[in-house]
PLY file of the C-alpha trace (Angstrom):
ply
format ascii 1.0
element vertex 87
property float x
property float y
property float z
element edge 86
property int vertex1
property int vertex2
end_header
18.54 -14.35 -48.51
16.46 -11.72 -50.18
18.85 -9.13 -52.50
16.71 -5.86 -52.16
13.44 -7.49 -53.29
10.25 -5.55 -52.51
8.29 -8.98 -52.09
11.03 -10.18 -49.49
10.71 -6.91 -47.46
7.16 -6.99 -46.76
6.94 -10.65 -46.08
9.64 -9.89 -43.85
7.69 -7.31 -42.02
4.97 -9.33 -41.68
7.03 -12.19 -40.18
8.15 -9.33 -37.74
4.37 -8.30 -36.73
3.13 -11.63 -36.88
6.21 -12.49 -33.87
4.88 -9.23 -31.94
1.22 -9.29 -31.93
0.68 -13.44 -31.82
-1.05 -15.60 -34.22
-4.84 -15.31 -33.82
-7.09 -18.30 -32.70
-8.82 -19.46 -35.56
-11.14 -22.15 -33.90
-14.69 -21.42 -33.19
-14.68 -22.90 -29.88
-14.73 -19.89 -26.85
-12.19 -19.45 -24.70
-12.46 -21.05 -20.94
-12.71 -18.66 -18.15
-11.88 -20.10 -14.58
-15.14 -19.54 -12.28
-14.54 -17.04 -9.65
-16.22 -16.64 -6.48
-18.57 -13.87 -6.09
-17.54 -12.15 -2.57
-20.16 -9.78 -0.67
-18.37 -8.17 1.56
-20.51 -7.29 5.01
-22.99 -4.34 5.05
-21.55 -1.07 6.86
-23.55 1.10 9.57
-20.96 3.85 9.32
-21.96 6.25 7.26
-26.18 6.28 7.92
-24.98 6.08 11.81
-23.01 9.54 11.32
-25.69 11.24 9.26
-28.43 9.99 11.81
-25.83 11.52 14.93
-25.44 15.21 12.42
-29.59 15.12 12.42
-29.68 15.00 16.54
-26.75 17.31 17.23
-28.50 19.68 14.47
-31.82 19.32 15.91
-30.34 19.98 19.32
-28.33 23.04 18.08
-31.91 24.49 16.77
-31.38 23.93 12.70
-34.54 21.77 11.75
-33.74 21.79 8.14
-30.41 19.85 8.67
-31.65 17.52 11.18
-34.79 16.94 9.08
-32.69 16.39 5.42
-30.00 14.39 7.32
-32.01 11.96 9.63
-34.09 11.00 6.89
-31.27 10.31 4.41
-29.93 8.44 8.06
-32.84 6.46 8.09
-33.57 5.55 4.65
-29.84 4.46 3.81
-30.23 2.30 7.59
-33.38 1.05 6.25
-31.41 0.03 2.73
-28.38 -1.62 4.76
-30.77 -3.81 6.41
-32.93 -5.29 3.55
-29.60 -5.91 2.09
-27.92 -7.50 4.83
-31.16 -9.98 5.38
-30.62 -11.12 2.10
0 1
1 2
2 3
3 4
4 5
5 6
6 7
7 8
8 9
9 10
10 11
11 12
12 13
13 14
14 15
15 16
16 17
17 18
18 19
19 20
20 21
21 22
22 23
23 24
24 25
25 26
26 27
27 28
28 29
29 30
30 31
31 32
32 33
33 34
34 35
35 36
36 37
37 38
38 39
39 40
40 41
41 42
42 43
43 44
44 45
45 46
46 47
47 48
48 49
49 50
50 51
51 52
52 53
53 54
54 55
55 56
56 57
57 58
58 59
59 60
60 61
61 62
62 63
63 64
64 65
65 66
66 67
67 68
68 69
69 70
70 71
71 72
72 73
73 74
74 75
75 76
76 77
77 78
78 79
79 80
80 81
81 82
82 83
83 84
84 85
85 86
């Protein structure tokens, strides 16, 4: 087709990228996106539980500055589980 023409070899290449990369979309409309479902998956007493049960085995063992630091981080992460399981 082409003999060695400069012209030929970059519309060539650009036949070549064009293949790889895809055409754009020239329209101006925005492209539709399939509604999902928004899943909340169900609040977890796990880890406020455990810090609440390290404050009474530390309070029982003597350390008051543990028990104190971890049953109030217990009780205000319970207190945060709640509010957002009522909702």
């Amino acid at each position: 087709m082409c003999s060695g023409n400069t012209f030929c070899d970059i519309h060539h290449r650009s036949q070549i990228f064009g293949k790889l990369f895809g055409a754009k979309n020239t329209t101006n409309e925005a492209p539709v996106r399939p509604k999902r479902e928004t899943v909340v998956p169900q609040p977890s007493f796990n880890l406020p539980l455990s810090l609440i049960a390290i404050a009474g085995v530390s309070g029982y063992e003597g350390n008051i500055g543990l028990a104190a630091f971890t049953g109030l981080l217990g009780v205000f992460l319970t207190v945060q589980v709640r509010i957002g399981w009522a909702q």
